[in-house]
N, C-alpha and C positions, 0 to 999 in steps of 0.2 A: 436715565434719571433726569428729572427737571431742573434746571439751572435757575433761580429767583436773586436778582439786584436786589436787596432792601436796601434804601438809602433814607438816611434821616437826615430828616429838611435842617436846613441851615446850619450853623457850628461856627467857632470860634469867633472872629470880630463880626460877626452876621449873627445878629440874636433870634431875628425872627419877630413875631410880636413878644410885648414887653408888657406886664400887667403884675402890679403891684409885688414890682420886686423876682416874678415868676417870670424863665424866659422859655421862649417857646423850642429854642435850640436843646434843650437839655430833656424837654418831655418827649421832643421824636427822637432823643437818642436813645432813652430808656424804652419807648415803645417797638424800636426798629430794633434790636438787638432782643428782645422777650417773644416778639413775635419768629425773627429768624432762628430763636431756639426751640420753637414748637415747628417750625417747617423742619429744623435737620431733627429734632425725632421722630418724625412722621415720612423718612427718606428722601427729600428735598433738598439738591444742594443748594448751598445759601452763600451768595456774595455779598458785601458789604460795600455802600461806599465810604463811609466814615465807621469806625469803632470808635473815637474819642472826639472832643471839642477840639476838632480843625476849620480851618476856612476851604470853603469850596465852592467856583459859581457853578450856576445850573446846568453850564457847558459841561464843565469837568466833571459834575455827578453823569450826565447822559454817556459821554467819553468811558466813563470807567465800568458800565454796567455794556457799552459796549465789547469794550474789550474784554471783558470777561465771557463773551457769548451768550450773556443770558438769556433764557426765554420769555423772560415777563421783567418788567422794573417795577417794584411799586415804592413811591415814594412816599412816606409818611410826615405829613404837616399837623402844626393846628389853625382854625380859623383866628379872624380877629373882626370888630366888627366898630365904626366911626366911636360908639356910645358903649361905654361900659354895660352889661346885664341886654342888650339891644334884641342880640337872637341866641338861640341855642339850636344844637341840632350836629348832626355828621352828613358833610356832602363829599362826592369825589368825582376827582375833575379827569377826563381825556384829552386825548387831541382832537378824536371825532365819534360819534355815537354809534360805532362799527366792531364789528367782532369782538374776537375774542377779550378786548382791553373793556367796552360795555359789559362783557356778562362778568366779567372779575367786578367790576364795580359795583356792577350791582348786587352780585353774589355779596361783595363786603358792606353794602350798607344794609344788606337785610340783616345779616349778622348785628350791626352793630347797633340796627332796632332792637334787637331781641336784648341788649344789654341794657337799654332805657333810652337809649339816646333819639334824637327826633330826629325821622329821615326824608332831607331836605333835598335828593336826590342827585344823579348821577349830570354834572353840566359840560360842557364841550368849553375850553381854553385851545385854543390851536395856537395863541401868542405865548403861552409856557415853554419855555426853552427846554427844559426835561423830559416833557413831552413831546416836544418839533425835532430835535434831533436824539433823540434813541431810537436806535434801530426795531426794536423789539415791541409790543405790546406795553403800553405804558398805563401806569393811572398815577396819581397823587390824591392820596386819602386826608382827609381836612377832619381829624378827633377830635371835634369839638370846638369851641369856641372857646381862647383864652382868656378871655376879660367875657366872660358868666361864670358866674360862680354856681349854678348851680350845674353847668356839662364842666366845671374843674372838681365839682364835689364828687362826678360821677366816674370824672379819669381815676380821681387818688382812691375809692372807695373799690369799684370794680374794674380796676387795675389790668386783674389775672384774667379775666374774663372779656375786655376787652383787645387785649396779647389775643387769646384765644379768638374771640370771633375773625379779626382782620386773618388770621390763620387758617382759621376755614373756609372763608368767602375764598382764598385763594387755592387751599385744597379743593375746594368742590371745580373752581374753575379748571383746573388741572386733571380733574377727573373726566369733568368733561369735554375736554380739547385731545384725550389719548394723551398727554405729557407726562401723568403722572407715574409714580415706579412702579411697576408692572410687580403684585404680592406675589412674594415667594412662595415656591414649588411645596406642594404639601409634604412633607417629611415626619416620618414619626417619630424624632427627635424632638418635633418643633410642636411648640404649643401656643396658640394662637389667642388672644385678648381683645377685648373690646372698651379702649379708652374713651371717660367722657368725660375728664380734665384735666389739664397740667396748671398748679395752683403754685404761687410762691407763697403763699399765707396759708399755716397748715390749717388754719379754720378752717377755710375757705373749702379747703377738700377733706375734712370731716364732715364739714354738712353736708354737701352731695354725698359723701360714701352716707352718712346717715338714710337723708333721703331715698338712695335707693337701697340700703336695705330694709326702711317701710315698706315699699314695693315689691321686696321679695327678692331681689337679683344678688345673689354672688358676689361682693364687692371686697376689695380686697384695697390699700393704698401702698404703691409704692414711691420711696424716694432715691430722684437720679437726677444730678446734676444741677442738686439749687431747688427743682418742679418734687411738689409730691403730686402721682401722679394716682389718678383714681379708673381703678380696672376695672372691668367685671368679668368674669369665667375667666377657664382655661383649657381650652377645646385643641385637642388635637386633630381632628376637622375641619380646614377652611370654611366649608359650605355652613358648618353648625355656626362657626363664629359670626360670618355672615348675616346668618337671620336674626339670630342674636342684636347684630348691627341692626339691621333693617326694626327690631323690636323694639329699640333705646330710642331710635331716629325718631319713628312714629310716638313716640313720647317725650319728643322734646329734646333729649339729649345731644349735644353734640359729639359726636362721635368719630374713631377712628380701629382699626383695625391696627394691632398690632403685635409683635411676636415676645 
């Protein structure tokens, strides 16, 4: 099973950027804790380095996702920029434009195109301390710019949806580095689903179930742990679930396979 650090950027007397009253420490908290609840549904263990408003330097976040043996750290910021409204966009920063930490990067800013945000690409920091000493495969994702109002209209609006994207950029990366939890043995006890959302706003995943009952598919919602979560089928089958999968994907869906 894959081991994931999420650490949300700054905390306690360390704010982070500060914009009109908004601090930037409280939005990677909220982000880094919704995203690690869509990795441990999806079989992912998840370390943390902060759960609350504590202080911590970038030493001690690197320190703590080390010692936890993680296989990836990703740490979750927001930008800021000289001039209020200046830029918009999601970039994410490495140590160097090499393996497997590049393709999680970029795996996660396509995702967070797909959510509206403007993708100002994946840049090399090797003077990041989070970055320079974690052992492990590192990024720092930068959601936006705090002082724009129109990428802070688009964190509080699509919220569940950006949870979700930064969640997939790093399941796909995991799928394809071999890390990820190897699906359970077919059993015919078990019955196999095809997720394509975990929503905290029950709208939010009534329009997709709508949506894709237009289209015709099986949908069903369940709610577990806070997430209503939106399914479709229920295949005893791995292989059926599978193409299933493969079906949703090629239509846009973000997807997961699960039992």
């Amino acid at each position: 099973m894959a081991r994931i650090a999420i650490d949300a950027g700054h905390g306690g007397t360390d704010p982070g950027a500060v914009y009109n009253g908004r601090l930037e420490k409280d939005d990677t908290l909220k982000l880094a804790l919704a995203v690690g609840e869509i990795l441990q549904q999806n079989g992912v263990d998840v370390v943390y380095t902060r759960t609350e408003d504590i202080y911590q330097t970038p030493f001690q976040k690197a320190v703590a996702a080390n010692q936890a043996d993680a296989d990836f750290l990703v740490s979750i910021h927001r930008n800021s920029s000289p001039t209020p409204n200046q830029y918009t966009g999601v970039e994410t920063l490495v140590y160097d434009k090499s393996g497997e930490k590049l393709e999680m990067a970029e795996n996660i800013n396509s995702q967070m195109e797909k959510v509206g945000f403007r993708n100002i690409g994946v840049k090399e920091r090797p003077g990041l301390v989070v970055l320079r000493r974690s052992k492990m495969p590192a990024v720092l994702v930068e959601a936006g710019f705090l002082n724009s109002e129109e990428d802070n209209r688009l964190f509080d609006e699509e919220f569940d949806k950006i949870a979700q994207g930064i969640a997939q950029g790093i399941l796909d990366t995991l799928q394809g580095s071999g890390a990820a939890q190897t699906p359970p043995a077919e059993d015919p006890s078990i019955y196999y689903r095809v997720q394509t959302g975990a929503y905290r706003n029950l709208d939010n995943a009534l329009r997709e179930r709508d949506q894709l009952e237009s289209e015709g598919y099986p949908v069903f919602i369940i709610e577990k742990d806070g997430y209503y979560l939106v399914q479709v089928g229920a295949f005893r089958n791995l292989g059926n679930a599978t193409r299933m999968e493969g079906i949703l994907r090629s239509s846009g869906y973000q997807t997961y396979i699960t039992t």
